[in-house]
N, C-alpha and C positions, 0 to 999 in steps of 0.2 A: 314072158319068159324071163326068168330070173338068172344070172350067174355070180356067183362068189369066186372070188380071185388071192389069195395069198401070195406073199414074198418076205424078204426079209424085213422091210418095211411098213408092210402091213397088213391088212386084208380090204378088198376091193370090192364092191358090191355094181354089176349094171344090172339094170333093170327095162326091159323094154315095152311098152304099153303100147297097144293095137287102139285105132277109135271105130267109130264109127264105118269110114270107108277099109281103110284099113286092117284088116282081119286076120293075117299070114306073116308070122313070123318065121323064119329058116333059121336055125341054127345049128352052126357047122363042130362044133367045140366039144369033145366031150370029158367026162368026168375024169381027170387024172392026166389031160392033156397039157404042155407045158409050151404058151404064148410069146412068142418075140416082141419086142416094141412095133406095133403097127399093125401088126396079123390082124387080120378081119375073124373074127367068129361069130357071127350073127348080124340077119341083117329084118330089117319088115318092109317090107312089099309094099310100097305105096305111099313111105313114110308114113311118121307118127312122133311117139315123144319116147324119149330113151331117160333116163334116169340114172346118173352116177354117183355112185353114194363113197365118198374119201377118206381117209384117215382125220381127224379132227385136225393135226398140226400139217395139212396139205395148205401151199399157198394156190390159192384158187385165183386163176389168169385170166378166166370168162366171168362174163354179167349173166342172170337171167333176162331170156332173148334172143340170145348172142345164136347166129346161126355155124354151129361147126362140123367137118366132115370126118369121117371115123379114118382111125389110121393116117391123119394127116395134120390136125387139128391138136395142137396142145393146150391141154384144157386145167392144168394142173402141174406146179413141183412138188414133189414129195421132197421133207427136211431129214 
């Protein structure tokens, strides 16, 4: 399941990928809904791997690896 995110800053891309066990994604967010810092909108059942895609001039604060939890975890400043 894919979502695109806009603000004045930029546009946001998560992306969440199911494996093997894994198979159930829930997402709660829909088209024209508008996010606070934190809000949960989707979640996968069993975890898996989630993909955030930045503005190019974002300073990025995580390593790949780095294990962090949604809505809690700062993973990123926008400039």
């Amino acid at each position: 399941m894919t979502w695109a995110f806009q603000n004045s800053r930029g546009t946001f891309v998560v992306r969440q990928l199911t494996g093997m066990i894994a198979r159930r994604i829930v997402g709660w967010a829909d088209v024209g809904d508008e996010l606070k810092k934190g809000e949960h909108f989707g979640m996968i059942r069993f975890g898996s791997r989630t993909e955030v895609y930045l503005p190019l001039d974002a300073e990025v604060l995580v390593k790949v690896g780095d294990r962090v939890t949604g809505g809690i975890s700062v993973i990123a400043r926008l400039r």
